[in-house]
OpenMM code with the backbone's topology and positions (N, CA, C; nanometers):
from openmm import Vec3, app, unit

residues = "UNK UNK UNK UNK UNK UNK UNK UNK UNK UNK UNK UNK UNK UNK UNK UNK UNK UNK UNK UNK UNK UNK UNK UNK UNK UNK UNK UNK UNK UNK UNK UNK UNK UNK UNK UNK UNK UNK UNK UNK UNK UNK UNK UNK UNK UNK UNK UNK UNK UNK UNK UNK UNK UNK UNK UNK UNK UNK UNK UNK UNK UNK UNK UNK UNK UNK UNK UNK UNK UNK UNK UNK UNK UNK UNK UNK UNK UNK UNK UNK UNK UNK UNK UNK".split()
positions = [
    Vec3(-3.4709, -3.3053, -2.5920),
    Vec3(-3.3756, -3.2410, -2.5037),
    Vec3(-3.4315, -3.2387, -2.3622),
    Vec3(-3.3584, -3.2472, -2.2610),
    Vec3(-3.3683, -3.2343, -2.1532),
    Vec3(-3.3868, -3.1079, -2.1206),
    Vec3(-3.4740, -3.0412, -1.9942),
    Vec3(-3.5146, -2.9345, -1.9314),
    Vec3(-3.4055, -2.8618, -1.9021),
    Vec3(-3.2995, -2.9288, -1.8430),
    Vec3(-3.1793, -2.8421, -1.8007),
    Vec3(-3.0824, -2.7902, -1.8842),
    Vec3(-3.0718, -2.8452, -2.0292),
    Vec3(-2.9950, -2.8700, -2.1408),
    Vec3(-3.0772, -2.6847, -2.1863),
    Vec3(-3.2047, -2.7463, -2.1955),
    Vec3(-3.2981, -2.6079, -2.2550),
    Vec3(-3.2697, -2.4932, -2.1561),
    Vec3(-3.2531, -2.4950, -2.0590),
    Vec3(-3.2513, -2.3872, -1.9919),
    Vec3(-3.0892, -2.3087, -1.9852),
    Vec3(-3.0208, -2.4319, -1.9843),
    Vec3(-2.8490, -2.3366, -2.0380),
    Vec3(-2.8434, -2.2938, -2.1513),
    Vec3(-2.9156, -2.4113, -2.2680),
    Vec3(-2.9164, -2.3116, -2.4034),
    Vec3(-2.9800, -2.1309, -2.4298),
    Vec3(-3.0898, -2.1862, -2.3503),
    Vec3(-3.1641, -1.9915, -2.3425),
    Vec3(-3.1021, -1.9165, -2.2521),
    Vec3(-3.0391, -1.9393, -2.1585),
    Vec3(-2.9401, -1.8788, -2.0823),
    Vec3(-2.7956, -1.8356, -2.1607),
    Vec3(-2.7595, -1.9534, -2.2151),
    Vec3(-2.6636, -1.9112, -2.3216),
    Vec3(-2.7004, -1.8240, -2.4543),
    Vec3(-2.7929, -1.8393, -2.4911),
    Vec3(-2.8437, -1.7169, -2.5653),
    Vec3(-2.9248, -1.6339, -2.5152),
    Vec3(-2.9430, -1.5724, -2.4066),
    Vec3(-2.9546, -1.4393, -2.3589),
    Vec3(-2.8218, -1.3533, -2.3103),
    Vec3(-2.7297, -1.4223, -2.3038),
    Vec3(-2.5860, -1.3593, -2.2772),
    Vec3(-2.5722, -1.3322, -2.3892),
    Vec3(-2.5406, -1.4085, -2.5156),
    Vec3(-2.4660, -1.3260, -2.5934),
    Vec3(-2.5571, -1.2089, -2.6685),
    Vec3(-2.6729, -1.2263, -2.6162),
    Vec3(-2.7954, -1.1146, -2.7340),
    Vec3(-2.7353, -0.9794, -2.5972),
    Vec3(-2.7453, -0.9901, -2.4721),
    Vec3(-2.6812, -0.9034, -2.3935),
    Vec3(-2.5605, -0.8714, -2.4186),
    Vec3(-2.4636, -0.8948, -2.4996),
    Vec3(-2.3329, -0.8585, -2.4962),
    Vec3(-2.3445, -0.8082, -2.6446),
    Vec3(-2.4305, -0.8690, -2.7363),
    Vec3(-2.4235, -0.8450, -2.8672),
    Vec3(-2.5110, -0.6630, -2.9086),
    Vec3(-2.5872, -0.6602, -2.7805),
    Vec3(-2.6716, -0.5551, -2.7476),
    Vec3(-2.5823, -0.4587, -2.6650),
    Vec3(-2.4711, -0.4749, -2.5782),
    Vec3(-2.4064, -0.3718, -2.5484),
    Vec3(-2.2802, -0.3219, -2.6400),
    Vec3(-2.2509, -0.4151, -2.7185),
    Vec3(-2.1276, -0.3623, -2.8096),
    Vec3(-2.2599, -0.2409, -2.9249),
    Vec3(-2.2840, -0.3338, -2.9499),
    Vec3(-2.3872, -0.2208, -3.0283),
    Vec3(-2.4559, -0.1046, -3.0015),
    Vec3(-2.4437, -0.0937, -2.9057),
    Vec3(-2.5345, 0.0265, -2.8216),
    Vec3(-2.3716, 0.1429, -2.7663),
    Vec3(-2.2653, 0.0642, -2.7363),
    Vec3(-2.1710, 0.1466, -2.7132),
    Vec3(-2.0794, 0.1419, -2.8451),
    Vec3(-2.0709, 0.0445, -2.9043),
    Vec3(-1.9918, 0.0734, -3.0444),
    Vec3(-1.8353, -0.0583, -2.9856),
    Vec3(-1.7911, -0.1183, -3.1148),
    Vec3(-1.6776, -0.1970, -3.0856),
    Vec3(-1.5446, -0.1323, -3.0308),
    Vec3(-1.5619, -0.0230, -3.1003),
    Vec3(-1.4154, 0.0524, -3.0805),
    Vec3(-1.4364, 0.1059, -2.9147),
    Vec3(-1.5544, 0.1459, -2.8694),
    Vec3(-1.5727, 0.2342, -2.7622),
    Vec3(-1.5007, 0.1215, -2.6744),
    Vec3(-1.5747, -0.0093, -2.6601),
    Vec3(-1.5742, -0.1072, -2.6121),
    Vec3(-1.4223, -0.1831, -2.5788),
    Vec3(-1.3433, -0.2022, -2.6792),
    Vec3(-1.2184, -0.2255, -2.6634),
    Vec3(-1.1091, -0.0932, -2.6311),
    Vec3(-1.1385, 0.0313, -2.6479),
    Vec3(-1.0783, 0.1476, -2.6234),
    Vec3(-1.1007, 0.1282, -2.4466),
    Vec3(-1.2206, 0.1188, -2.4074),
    Vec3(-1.2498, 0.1189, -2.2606),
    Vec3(-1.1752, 0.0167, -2.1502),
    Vec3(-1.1960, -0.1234, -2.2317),
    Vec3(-1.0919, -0.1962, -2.2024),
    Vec3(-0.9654, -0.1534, -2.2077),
    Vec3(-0.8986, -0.1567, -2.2920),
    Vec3(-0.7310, -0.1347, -2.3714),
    Vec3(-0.6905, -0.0121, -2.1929),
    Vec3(-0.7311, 0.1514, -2.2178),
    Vec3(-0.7264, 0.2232, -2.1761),
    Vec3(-0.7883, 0.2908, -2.0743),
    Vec3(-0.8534, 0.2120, -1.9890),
    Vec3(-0.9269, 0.2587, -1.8709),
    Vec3(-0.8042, 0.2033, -1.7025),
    Vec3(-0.7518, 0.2958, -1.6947),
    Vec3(-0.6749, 0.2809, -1.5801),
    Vec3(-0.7003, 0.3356, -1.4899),
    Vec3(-0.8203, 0.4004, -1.4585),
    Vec3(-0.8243, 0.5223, -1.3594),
    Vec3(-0.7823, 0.4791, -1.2212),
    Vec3(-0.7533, 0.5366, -1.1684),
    Vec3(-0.7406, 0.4964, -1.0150),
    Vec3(-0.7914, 0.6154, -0.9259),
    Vec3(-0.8118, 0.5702, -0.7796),
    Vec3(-0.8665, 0.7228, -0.6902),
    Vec3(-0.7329, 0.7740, -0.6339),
    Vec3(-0.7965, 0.9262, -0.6333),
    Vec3(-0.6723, 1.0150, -0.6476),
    Vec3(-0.6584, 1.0419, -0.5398),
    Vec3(-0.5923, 1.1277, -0.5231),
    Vec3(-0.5280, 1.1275, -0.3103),
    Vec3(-0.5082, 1.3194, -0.3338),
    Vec3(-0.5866, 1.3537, -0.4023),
    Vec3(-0.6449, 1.5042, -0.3808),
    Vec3(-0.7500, 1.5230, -0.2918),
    Vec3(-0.7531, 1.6388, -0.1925),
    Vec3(-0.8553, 1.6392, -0.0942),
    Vec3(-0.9016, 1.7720, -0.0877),
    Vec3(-1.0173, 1.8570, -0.0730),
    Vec3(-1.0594, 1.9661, -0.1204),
    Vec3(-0.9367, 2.0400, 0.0159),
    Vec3(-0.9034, 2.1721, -0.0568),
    Vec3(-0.8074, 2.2412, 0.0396),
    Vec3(-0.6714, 2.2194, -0.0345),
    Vec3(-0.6532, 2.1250, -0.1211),
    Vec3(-0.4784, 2.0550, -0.1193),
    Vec3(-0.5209, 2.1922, -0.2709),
    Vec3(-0.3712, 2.1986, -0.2635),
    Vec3(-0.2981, 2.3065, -0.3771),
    Vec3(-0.2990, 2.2201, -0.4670),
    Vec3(-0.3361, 2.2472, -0.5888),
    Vec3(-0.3590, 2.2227, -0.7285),
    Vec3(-0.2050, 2.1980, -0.8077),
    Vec3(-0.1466, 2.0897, -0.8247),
    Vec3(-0.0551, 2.0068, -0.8733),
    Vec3(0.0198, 2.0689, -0.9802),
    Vec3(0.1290, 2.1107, -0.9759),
    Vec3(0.1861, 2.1892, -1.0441),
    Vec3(0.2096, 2.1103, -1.1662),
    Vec3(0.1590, 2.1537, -1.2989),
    Vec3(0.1352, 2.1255, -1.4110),
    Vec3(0.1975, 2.1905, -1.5161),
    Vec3(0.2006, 2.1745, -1.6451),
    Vec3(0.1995, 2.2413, -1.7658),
    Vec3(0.1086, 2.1941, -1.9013),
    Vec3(0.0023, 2.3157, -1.9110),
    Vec3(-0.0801, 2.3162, -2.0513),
    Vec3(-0.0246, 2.3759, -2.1336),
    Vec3(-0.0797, 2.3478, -2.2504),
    Vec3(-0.1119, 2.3892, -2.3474),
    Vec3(-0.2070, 2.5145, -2.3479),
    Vec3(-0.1676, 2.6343, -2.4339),
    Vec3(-0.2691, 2.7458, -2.4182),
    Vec3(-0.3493, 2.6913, -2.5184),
    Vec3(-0.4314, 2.8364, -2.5054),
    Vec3(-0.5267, 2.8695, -2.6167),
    Vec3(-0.4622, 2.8506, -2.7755),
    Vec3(-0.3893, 2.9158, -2.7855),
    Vec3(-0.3124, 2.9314, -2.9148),
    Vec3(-0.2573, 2.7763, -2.9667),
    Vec3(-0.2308, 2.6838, -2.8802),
    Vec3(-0.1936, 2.5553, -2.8908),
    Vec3(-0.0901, 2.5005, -2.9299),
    Vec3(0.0234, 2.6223, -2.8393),
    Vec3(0.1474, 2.6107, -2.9039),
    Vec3(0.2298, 2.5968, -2.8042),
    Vec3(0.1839, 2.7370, -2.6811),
    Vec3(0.2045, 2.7922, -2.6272),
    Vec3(0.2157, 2.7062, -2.4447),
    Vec3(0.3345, 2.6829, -2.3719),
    Vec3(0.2962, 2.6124, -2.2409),
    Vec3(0.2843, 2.7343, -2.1601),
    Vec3(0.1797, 2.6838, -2.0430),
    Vec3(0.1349, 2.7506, -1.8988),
    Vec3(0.1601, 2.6638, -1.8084),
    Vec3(0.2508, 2.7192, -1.7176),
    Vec3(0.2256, 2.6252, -1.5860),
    Vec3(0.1327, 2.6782, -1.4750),
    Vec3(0.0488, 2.6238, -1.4554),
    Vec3(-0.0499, 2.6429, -1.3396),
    Vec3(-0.0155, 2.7209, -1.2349),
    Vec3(0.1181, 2.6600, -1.1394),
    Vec3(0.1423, 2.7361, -1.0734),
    Vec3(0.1786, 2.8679, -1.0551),
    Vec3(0.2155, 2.9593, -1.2307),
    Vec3(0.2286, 3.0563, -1.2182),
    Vec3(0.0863, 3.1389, -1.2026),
    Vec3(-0.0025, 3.0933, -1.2200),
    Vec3(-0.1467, 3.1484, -1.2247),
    Vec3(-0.2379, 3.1859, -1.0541),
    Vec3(-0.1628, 3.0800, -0.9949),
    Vec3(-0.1897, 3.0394, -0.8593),
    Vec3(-0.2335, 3.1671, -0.7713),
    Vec3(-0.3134, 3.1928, -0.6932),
    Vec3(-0.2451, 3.2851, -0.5905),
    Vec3(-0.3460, 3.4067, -0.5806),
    Vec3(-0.3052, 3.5523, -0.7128),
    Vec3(-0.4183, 3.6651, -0.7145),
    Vec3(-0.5677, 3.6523, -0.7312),
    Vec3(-0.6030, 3.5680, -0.8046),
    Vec3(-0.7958, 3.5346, -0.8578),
    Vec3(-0.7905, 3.4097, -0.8287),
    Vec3(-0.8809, 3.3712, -0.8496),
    Vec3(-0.9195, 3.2692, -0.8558),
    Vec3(-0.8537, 3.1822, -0.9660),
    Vec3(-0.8514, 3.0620, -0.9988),
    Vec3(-0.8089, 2.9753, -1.1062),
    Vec3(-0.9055, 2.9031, -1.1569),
    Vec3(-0.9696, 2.8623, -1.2920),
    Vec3(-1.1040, 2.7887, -1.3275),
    Vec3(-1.0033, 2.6707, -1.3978),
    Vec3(-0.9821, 2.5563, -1.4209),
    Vec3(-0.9705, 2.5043, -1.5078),
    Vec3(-1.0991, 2.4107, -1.5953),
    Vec3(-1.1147, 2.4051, -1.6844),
    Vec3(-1.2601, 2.3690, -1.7272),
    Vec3(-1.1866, 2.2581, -1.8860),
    Vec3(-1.2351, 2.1221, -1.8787),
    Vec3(-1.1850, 2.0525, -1.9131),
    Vec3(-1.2899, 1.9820, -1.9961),
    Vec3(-1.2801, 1.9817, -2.1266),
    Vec3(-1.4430, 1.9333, -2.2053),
    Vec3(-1.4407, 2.0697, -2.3338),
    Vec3(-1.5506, 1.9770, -2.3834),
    Vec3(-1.5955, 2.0315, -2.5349),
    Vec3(-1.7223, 2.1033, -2.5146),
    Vec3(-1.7290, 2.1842, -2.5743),
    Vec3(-1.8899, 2.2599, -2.6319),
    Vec3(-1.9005, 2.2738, -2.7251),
    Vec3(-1.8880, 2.1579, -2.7895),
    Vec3(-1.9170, 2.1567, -2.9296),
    Vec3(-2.0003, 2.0235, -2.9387),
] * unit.nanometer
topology = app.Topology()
chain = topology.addChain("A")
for resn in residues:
    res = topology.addResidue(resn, chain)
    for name in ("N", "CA", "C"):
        topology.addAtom(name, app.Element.getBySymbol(name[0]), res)
């Protein structure tokens, strides 16, 4: 074999041990979920702007809240994530 032949082949197999090493390290599903469903875009919120009138889900998980009724006397926390 030629030098250059050898050097795309080990080049070509260090890509796929790199790709074969990141599916594995993040998982297949993570991997195509990230693909499939990663749309984020930057948001056009700027610290100061009023908090986007919404509706959750309470505690009880039945139950809707709209944000904006909360707005205004205290403060508002929304806290978004697991502790578990």
């Amino acid at each position: 074999m030629r030098t250059g032949k050898k050097v795309a082949l080990g080049a070509g197999i260090l890509v796929l041990a790199a790709a074969a090493a990141g599916v594995a390290f993040v998982g297949p599903r993570n991997v195509i979920g990230m693909i499939r469903y990663d749309k984020r875009q930057k948001g056009a919120l700027r610290v100061g702007d009023r908090a986007p009138d919404v509706t959750l889900v309470a505690l009880d998980g039945k139950s809707p809240v709209r944000v904006a009724e909360h707005i205004g006397e205290r403060p508002l926390v929304l806290v978004f994530g697991s502790y578990t």
